[in-house]
C-alpha distance (Angstrom), angle and dihedral (degrees) to the residues before:
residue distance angle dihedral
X1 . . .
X2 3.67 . .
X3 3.66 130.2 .
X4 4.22 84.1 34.0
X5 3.51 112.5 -173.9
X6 4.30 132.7 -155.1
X7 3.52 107.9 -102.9
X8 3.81 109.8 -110.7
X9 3.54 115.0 -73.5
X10 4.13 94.8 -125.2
X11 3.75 90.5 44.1
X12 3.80 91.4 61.7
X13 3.84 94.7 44.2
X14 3.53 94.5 51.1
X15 3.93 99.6 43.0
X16 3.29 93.9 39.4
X17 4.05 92.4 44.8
X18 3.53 102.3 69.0
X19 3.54 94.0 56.3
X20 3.81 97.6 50.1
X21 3.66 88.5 45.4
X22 4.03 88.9 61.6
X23 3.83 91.6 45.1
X24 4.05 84.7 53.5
X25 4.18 89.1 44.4
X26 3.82 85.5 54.2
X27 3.68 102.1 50.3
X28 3.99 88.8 41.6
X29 3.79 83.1 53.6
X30 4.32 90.9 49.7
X31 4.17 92.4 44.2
X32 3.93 101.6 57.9
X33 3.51 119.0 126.9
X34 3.58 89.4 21.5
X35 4.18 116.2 124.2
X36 3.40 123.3 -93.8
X37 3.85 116.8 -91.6
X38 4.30 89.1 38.4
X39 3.58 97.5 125.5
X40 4.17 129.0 -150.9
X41 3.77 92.3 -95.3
X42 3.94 101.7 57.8
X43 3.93 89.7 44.5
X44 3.94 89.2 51.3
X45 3.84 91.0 48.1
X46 3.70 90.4 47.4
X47 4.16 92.3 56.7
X48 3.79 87.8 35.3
X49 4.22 82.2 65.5
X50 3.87 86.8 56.5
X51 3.49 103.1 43.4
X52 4.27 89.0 41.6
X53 3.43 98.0 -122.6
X54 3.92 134.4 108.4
X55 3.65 116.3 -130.8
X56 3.88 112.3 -120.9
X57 3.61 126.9 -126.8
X58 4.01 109.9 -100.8
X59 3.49 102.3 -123.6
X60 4.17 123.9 174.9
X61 3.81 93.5 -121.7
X62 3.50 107.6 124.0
X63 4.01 128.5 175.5
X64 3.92 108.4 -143.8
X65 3.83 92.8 -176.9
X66 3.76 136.5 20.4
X67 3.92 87.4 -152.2
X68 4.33 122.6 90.2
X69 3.61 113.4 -90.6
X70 3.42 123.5 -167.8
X71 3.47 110.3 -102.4
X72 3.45 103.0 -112.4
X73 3.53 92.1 43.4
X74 3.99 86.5 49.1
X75 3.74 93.5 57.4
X76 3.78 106.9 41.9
X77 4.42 79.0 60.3
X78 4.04 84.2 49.1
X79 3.32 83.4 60.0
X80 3.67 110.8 39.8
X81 4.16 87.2 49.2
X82 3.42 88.4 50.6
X83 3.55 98.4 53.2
X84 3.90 87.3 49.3
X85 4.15 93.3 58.5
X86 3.76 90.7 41.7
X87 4.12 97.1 48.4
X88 4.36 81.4 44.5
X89 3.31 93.7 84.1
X90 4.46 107.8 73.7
X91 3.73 106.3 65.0
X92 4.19 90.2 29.2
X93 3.22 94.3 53.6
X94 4.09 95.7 48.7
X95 3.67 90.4 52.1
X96 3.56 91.3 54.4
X97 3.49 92.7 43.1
X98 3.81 84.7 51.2
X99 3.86 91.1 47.1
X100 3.77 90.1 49.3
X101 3.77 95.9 60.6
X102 3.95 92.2 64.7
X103 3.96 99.2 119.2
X104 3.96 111.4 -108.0
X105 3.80 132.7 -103.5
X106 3.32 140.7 -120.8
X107 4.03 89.0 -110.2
X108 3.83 91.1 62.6
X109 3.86 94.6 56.0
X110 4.31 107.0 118.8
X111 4.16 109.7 -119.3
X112 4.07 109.1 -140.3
X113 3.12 104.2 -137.8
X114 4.47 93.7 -173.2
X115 3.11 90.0 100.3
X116 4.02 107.1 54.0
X117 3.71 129.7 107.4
X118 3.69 128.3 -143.2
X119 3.85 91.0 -91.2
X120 3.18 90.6 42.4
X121 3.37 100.8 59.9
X122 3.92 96.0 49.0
X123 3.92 91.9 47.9
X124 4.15 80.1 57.7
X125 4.06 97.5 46.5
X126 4.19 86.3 44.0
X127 3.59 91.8 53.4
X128 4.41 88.2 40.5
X129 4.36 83.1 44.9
X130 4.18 81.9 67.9
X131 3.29 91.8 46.8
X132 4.03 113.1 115.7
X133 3.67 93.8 -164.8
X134 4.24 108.2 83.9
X135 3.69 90.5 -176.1
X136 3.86 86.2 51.2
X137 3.45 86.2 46.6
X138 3.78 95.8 51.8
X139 3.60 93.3 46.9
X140 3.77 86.1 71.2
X141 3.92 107.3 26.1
X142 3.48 102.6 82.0
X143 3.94 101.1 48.1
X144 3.94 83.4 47.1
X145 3.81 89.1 58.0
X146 3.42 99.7 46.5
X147 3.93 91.2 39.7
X148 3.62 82.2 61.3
X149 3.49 103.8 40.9
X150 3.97 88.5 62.1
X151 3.47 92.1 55.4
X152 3.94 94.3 43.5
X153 4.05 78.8 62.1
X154 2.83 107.6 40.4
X155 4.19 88.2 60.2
X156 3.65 83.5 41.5
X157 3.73 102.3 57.6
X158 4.53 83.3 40.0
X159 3.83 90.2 58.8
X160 3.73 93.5 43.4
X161 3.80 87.7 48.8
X162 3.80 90.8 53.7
X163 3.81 89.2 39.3
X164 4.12 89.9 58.7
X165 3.98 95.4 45.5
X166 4.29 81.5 72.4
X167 3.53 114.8 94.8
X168 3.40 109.7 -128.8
X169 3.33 104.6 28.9
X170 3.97 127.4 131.8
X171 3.94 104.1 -142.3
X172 3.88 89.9 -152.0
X173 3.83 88.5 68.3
X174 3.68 93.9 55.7
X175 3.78 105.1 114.5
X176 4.32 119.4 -175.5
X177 3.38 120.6 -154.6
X178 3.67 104.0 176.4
X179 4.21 110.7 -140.3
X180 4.00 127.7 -96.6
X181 3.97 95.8 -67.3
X182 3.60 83.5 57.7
X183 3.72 94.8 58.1
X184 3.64 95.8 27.2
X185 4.45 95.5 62.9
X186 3.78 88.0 36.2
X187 3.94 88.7 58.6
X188 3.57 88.3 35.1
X189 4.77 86.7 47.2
X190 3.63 84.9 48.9
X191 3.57 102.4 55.0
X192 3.36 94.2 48.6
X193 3.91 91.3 40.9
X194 3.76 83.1 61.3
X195 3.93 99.0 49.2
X196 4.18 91.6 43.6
X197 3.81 80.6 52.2
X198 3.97 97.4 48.8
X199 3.78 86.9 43.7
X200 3.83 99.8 57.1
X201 3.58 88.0 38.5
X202 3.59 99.8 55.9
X203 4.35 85.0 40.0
X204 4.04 82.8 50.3
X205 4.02 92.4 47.2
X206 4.11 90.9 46.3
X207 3.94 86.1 50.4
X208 3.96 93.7 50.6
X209 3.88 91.2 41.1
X210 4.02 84.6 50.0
X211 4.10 87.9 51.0
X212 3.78 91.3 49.7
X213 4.53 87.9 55.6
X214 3.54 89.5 37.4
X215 4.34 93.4 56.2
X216 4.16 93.8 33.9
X217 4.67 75.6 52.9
X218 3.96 82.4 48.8
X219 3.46 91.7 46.5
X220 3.49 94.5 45.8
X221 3.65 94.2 51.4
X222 3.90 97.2 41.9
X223 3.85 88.8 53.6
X224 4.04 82.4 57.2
X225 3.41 94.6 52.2
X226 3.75 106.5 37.8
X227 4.21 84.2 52.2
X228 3.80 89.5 43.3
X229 3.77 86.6 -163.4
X230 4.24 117.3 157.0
X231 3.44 110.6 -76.7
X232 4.03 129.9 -173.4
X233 3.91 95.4 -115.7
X234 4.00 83.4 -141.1
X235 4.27 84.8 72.6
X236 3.77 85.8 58.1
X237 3.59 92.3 46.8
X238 3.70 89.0 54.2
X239 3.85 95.6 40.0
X240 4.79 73.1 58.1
X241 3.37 90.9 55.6
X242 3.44 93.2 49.9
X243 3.59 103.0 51.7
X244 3.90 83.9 49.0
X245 3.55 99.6 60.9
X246 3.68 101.2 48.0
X247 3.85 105.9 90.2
X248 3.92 133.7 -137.9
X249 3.86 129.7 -11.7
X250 3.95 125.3 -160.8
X251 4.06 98.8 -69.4
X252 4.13 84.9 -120.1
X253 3.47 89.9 60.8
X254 3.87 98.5 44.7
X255 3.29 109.8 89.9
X256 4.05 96.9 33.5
X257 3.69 77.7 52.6
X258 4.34 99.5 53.5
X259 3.73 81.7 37.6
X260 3.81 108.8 66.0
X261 3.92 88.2 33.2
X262 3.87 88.2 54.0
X263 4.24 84.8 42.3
X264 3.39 93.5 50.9
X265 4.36 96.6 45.0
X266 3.67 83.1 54.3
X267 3.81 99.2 54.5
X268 3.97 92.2 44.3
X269 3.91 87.8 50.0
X270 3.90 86.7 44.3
X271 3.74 90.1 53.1
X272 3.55 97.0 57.7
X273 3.74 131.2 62.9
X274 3.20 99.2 -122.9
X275 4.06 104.0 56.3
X276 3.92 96.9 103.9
X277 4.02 94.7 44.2
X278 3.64 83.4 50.5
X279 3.69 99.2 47.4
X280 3.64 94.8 42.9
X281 4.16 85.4 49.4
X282 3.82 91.6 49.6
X283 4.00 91.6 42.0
X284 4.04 90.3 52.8
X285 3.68 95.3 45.2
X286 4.06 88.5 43.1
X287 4.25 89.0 56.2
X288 3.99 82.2 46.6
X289 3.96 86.6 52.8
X290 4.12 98.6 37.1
X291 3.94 82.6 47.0
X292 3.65 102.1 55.6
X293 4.16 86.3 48.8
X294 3.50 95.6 48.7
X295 3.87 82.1 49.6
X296 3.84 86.8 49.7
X297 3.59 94.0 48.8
X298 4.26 93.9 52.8
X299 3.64 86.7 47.8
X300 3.55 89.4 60.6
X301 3.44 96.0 62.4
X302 3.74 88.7 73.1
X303 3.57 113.5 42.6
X304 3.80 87.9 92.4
X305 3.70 95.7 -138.2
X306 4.11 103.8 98.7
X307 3.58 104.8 -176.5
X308 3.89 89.4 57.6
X309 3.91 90.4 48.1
X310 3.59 87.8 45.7
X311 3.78 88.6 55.6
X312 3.91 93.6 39.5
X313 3.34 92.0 51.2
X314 4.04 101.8 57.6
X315 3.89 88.6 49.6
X316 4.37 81.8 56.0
X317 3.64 85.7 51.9
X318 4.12 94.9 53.6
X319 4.12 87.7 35.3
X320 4.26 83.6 54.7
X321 3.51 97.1 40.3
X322 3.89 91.2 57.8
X323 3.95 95.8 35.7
X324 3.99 97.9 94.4
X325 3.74 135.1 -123.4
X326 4.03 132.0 -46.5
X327 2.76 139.9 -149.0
X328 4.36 112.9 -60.8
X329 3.95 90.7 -124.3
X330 3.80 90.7 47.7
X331 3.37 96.5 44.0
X332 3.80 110.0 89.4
X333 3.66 91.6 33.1
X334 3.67 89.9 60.9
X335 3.72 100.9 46.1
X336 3.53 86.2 50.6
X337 3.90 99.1 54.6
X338 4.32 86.3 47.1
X339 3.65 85.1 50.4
X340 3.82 100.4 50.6
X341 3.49 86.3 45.3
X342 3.68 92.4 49.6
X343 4.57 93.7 44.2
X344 3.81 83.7 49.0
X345 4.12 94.1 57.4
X346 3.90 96.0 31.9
X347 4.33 86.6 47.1
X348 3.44 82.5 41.8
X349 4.13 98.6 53.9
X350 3.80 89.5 38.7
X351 3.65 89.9 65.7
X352 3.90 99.5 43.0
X353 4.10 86.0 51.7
X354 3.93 84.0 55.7
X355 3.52 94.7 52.8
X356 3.41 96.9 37.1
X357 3.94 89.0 54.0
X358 3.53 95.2 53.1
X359 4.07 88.0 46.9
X360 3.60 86.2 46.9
X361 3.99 87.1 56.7
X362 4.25 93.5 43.7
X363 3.88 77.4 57.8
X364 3.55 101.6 49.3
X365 4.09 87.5 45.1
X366 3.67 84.1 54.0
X367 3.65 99.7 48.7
X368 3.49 98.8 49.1
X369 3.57 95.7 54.1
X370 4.23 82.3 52.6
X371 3.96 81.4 54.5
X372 3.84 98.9 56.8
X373 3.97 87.9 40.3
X374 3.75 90.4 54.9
X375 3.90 92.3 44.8
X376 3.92 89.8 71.2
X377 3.76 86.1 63.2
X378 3.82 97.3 51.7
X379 3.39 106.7 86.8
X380 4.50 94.1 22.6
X381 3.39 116.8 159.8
X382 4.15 133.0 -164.1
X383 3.66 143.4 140.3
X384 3.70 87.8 -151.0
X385 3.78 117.1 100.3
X386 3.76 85.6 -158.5
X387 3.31 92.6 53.5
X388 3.58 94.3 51.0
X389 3.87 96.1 49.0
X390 4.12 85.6 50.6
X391 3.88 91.7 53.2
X392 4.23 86.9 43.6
X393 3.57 91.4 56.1
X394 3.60 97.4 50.6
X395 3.71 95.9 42.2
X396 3.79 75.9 55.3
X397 3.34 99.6 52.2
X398 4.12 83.2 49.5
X399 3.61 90.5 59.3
X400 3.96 97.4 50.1
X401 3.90 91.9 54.0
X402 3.89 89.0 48.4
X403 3.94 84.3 57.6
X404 3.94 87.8 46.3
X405 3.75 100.1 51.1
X406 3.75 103.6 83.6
X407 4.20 124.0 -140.4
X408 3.36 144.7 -14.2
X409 3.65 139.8 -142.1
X410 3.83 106.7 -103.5
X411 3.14 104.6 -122.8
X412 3.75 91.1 47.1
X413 3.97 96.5 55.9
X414 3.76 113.7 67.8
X415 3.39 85.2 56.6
X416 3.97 108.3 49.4
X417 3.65 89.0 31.0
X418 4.13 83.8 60.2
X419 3.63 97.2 47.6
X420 4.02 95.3 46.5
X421 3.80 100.1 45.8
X422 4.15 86.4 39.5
X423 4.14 86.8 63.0
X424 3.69 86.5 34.5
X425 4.35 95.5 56.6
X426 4.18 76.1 34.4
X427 3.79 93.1 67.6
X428 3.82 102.1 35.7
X429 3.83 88.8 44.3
X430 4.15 81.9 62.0
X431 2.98 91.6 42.0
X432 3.59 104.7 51.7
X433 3.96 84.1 52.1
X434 3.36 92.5 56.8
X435 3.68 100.8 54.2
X436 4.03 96.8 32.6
X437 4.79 73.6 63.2
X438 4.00 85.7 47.2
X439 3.32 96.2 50.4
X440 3.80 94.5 49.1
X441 3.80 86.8 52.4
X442 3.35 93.8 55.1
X443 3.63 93.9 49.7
X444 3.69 89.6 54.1
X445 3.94 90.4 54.0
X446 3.78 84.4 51.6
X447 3.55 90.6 58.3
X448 3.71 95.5 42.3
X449 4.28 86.9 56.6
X450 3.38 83.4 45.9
X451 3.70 98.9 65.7
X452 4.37 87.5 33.3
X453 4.32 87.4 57.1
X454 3.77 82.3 40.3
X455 3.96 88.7 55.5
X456 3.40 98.7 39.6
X457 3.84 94.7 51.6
X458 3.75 78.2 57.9
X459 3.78 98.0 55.8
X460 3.83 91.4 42.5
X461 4.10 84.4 64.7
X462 3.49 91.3 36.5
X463 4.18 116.4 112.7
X464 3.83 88.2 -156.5
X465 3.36 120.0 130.6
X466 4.36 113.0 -65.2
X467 4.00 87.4 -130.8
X468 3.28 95.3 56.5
X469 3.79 104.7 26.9
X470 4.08 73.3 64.3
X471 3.73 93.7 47.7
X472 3.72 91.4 51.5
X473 4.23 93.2 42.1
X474 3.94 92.6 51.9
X475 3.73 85.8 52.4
X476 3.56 88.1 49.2
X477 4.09 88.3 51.5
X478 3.85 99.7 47.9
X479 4.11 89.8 45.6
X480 4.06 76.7 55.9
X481 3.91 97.6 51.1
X482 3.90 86.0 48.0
X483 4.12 94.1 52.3
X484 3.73 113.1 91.9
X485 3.83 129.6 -112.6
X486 4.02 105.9 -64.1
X487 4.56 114.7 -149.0
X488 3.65 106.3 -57.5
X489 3.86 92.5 -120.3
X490 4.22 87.3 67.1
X491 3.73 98.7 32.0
X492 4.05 100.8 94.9
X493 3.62 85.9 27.9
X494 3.95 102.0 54.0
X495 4.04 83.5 41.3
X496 3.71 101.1 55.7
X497 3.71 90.7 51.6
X498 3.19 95.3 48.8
X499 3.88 87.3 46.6
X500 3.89 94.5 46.1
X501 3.69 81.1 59.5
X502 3.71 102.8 46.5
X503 3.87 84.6 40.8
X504 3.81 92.9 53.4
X505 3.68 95.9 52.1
X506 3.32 99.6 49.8
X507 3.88 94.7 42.4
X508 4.04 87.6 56.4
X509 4.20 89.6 40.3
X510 4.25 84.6 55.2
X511 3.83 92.6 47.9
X512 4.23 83.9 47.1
X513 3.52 99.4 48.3
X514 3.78 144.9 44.5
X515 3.86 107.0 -136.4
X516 3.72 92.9 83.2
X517 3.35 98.8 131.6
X518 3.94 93.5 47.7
X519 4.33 83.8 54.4
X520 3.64 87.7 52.1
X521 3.80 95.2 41.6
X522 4.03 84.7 45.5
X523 4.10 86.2 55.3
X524 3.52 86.6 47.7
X525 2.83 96.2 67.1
X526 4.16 102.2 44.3
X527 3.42 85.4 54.3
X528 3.77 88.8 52.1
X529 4.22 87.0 49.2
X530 3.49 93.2 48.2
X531 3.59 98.4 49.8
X532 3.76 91.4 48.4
X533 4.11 79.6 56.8
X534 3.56 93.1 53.3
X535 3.62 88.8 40.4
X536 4.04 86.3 54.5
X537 3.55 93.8 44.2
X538 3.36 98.1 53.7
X539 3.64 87.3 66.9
X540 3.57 100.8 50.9
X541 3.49 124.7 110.6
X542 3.72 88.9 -129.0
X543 3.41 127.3 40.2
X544 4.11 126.4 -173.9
X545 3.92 117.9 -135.0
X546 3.75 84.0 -149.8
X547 3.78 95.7 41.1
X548 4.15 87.5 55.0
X549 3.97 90.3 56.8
X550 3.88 92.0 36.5
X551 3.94 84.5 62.1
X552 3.61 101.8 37.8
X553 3.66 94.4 46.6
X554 3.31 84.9 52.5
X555 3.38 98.1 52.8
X556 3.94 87.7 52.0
X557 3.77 88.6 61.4
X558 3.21 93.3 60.7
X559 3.82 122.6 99.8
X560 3.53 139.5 -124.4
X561 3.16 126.2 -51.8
X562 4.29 135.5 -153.9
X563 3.78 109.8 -58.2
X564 3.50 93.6 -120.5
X565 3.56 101.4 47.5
X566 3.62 96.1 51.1
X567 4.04 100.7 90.4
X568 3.98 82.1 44.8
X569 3.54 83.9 56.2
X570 3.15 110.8 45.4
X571 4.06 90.9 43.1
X572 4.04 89.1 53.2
X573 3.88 84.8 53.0
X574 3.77 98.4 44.1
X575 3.86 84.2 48.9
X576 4.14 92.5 51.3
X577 3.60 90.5 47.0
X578 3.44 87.4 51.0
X579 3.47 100.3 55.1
X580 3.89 87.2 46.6
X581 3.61 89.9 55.2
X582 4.12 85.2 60.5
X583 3.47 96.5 54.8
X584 3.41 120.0 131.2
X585 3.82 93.3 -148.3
X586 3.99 87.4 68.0
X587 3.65 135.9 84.3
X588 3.88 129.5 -133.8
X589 4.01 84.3 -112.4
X590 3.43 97.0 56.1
X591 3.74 97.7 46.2
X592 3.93 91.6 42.5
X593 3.95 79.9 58.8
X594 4.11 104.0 40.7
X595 3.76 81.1 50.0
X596 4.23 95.6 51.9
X597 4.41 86.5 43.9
X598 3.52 79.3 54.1
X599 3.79 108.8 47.5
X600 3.63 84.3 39.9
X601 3.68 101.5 52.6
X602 4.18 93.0 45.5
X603 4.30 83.0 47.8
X604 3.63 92.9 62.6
X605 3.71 97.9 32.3
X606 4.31 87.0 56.7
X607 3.25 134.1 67.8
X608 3.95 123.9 -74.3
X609 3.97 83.5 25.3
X610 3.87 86.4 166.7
X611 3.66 103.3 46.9
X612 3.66 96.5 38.8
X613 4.16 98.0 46.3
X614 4.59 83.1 50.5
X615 3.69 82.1 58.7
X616 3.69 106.2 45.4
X617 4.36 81.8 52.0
X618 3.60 82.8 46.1
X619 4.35 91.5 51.7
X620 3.82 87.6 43.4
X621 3.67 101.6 48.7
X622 3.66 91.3 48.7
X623 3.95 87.4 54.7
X624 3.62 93.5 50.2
X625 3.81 98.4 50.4
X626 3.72 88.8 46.8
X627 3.42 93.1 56.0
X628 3.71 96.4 41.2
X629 3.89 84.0 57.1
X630 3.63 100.6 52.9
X631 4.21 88.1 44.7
X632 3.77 85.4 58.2
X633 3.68 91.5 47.6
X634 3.74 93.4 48.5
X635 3.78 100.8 52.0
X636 3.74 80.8 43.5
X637 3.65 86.9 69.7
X638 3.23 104.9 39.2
X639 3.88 95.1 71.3
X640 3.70 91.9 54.1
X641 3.80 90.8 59.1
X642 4.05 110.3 104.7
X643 3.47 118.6 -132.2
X644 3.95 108.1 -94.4
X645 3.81 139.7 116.5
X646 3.89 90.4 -91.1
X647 3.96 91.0 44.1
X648 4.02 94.8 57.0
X649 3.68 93.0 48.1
X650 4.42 86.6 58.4
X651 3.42 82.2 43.2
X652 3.66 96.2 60.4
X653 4.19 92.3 38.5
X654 3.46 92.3 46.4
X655 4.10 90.3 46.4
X656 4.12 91.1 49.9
X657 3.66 83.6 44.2
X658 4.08 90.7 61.1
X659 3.85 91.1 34.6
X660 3.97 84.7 60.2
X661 3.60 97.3 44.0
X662 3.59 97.3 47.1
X663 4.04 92.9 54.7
X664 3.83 85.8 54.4
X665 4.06 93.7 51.1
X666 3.49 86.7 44.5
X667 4.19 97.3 52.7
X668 4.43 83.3 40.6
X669 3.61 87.8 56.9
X670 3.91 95.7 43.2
X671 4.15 86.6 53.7
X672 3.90 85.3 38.5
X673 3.62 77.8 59.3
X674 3.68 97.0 39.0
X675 3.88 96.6 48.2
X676 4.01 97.9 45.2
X677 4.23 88.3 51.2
X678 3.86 98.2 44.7
């Protein structure tokens, strides 16, 4: 007990540092969304109202023993501790100033509340009553009240006004009640009221209950020292850990707290030989420590990824703030380097959220000028299915930019992310109407060829007269040309019966009769008519997907023709379809698909029908799962691409790449399709 000496200066600033950096962390936490200027004092008043208590002021008087001292004794450790709170304040303060220079949040912006009605006002505290957070929820409560509270009065002092222009009236019976928003935010303010109070009195209880550890610790440890018996250092170590894992104490009793603990360490270090080796052991391997994490925090600053440093680097600050002290003639030197290394990365962030703000606004430019081009296809209307697929692809094409265009500010994208994908549902809604009365159409034309193969199977067995067996049959085809498409899945099907049929007749009316050659020279010329068709249709501004299969299925039903005509024919119709093909007024889609009806149609009309249809599916099955495979590949490598200059530019060769491949496999799969119905 004699010859007591001040605990080291750095010893005190570092113990006690950690704890008065969590008391600061929790009253940053209580004052968001307050304005700027509101300091840490009038935000811990304001919870002080709810919990009932008034904060104390922190004052460095600090008790190191409840035993009598004598007095000179008493004073020289008045002293010593008070030299420790006033030398607390260098490094401290520069990590919160540090701290403090970590850019704001959205969370922390003030709510005016000047402008709020009644109803407004309890729509806000509803929305704040589901609020999980209570020190969210005080943040706001008060200002609501009082918000509320003004205009409660101000209605008040109206209705008395009104109440006094009556003659007759005694002013002392005038009683307001307010109406049902009145009553219904009060109940609302007290509920909450309650919970803020429960809160900070169950946070006030844990504090107290962590006081009452932290003095049976002290107690503990003073009973060591005042017996100065020999102790396995490791029991102290553990008596440390201790004292570390119990949590917060009432802020007035903090630093009185960290003081007598850091007291009392230094007397049992002073009363053993060992203390200084120690210290100067602990000291060395602590500048070992600090050094590798101010080496930690440079290398930061070139890792090119800021948000991660920016994370990395606040888990340096909690690793140095618990490392313990250096060396005195290392000590500045070494804050210093940490906190040039920590400017650079905080200077560093501040200027990537500036840029990225003013990208975020380029992007919100951009996608509101996608929103008013995709309004013009929210309420689109056709009867054309060309049409329809024209206005699909662009609203496509819409949508992939929208996924292109990078961020948004927050507060900005509920809102245009609403209106654009509204329009978008919009249009496909429409859409989806349109085709769900197409395809009912079509199934109607399928039962209308239905009934016509149904009839003509019933002419081909008829004994009727050929004439007018034919008569009746042509009548049969050209009430076929004028039916509409019928579902994909039935269309080569429903027209090769009916074909068969046609076919069949007219094979057995050629094998009955003698005028052959006029039936073939009569085909001739159909064929001839209907190539001059395609031939004018190809130079039409607007051509029909339906129209083109109308024709050429038409041209299918048709008959032979002369023998010697029919490699003329068949090169003037490979010519008109051709030119068809080139049209402007068709899409890659439909052509991919006139040319698959085609293929497929001359496959089973040829030779080795069977065996050469198995290996066109064979040819386009191998295409799609080779495609399929190099997709997977692609979008494979894409997420191993870093983000850099170079890296976005693979991104967006590799992603047209994919967008490429994927229209192919989706026009293999329609003539999959195609082939496997015909």
């Amino acid at each position: 007990m004699e010859n007591e000496k001040p605990m080291p200066k750095e010893l005190a600033e570092e113990q006690i540092s950690e704890n008065v950096q969590q008391e600061a962390e929790l009253i940053g936490d209580e004052i968001k969304g307050a304005h700027n200027g509101v300091n840490n004092l009038k935000e811990t008043q304001e919870e002080s109202e709810v919990s009932g208590h008034v904060p104390e002021e922190k004052k460095p008087v600090i008790k190191v023993a409840k035993e009598k001292k004598p007095k000179a004794k008493k004073e020289k450790e008045d002293v010593v501790l008070d030299l420790v709170i006033v030398d607390n304040t260098s490094e401290d303060n520069e990590l919160e100033e540090v701290k403090a220079e970590v850019p704001p949040t959205s969370e922390d912006e003030f709510i005016d509340l000047t402008e709020f009605n009644k109803g407004s006002l309890v729509e806000f505290i509803k929305e704040l009553e589901k609020e999980t957070e209570i020190k969210k929820v005080s943040r706001h409560l008060r200002n609501l009240k009082l918000r509320f509270d003004d205009l409660f009065n101000e209605e008040k002092s109206a209705a008395l006004a009104n109440y006094q222009k009556e003659e007759g009236v005694n002013p002392e019976d005038f009683l307001f009640k307010g109406d049902l928003l009145d009553t219904e935010f009060e109940e609302i303010y007290q509920r909450l009221n309650q919970k803020r109070h429960q809160f900070f009195t169950q946070l006030e209880n844990k504090k107290e209950e962590n006081l009452k550890k932290k003095n049976t610790l002290l107690d503990q440890l003073r009973d060591i020292v005042d017996n100065n018996f020999d102790i396995d250092i490791k029991l102290i170590k553990e008596l440390q850990a201790t004292w570390q894992a119990i949590g917060q104490v009432p802020s007035n009793q903090n630093k009185s707290l960290w003081a007598n603990y850091n007291a009392l360490m230094d007397r049992f270090y002073d009363s053993r030989s060992i203390y200084f080796e120690l210290k100067d052991l602990d000291r060395k391997k602590n500048l070992i420590a600090k050094t590798e994490l101010c080496e930690k925090a440079e290398n930061l600053n070139i890792n090119g990824n800021l948000n991660t440093a920016f994370k990395e680097l606040n888990d340096l600050h909690e690793e140095y703030k618990l490392v313990g002290p250096v060396p005195r003639e290392n000590q500045e030197e070494l804050w210093q380097r940490f906190k040039t290394a920590s400017d650079e990365i905080y200077n560093n962030r501040r200027a990537y959220l500036e840029t990225l703000k003013m990208s975020f606004n380029e992007n919100l430019v951009e996608k509101r000028a996608l929103v008013e081009e995709i309004q013009g296809y929210a309420n689109f209307e056709s009867g054309s299915v060309k049409d329809w697929n024209t206005a699909s692809k662009k609203v496509a094409e819409l949508q992939n930019k929208w996924d292109l265009i990078g961020g948004i500010p927050r507060e900005k994208s509920k809102e245009i992310n609403k209106l654009f994908w509204g329009y978008f549902k919009q249009f496909f809604a429409i859409r989806a109407e349109f085709f769900k009365q197409f395809d009912a159409e079509k199934q109607e034309n399928l039962e209308k060829k239905r009934v016509l193969v149904t009839r003509a199977e019933e002419l081909n067995s008829s004994e009727d007269d050929l004439d007018k067996v034919t008569d009746q049959l042509k009548q049969l085809q050209s009430q076929w040309r004028e039916i509409g498409a019928v579902p994909d899945k039935y269309r080569n099907k429903i027209y090769n019966q009916f074909k068969l049929i046609c076919d069949s007749f007219f094979d057995k009316k050629r094998a009955k009769s003698q005028i052959q050659t006029k039936d073939y020279e009569e085909n001739y010329v159909k064929k001839q008519a209907i190539i001059e068709e395609l031939n004018l249709l190809s130079k039409s501004s607007e051509i029909s997907f339906e129209q083109i299969f109308k024709i050429v299925d038409a041209y299918m039903a048709i008959g032979y023709v002369p023998r010697n005509f029919i490699k003329k024919m068949n090169e003037s119709f490979d010519k008109a379809i051709a030119n068809l093909l080139a049209a402007d007024g068709i899409s890659e889609e439909e052509r991919n698909e006139i040319k698959m009806h085609l293929q497929v149609t001359q496959l089973k009309q040829g030779p080795q029908a069977e065996v050469k249809m198995h290996q066109k599916d064979v040819q386009i099955k191998r295409k799609i799962s080779s495609l399929e495979s190099d997709v997977n590949i692609w979008k494979t490598n894409i997420d191993f691409f870093s983000a850099s200059k170079n890296a976005d530019k693979l991104k967006l060769e590799f992603n047209e790449k994919i967008k490429l491949a994927e229209e192919e496999l989706a026009g293999l799969k329609e003539q999959l399709i195609i082939l496997r119905q015909a």
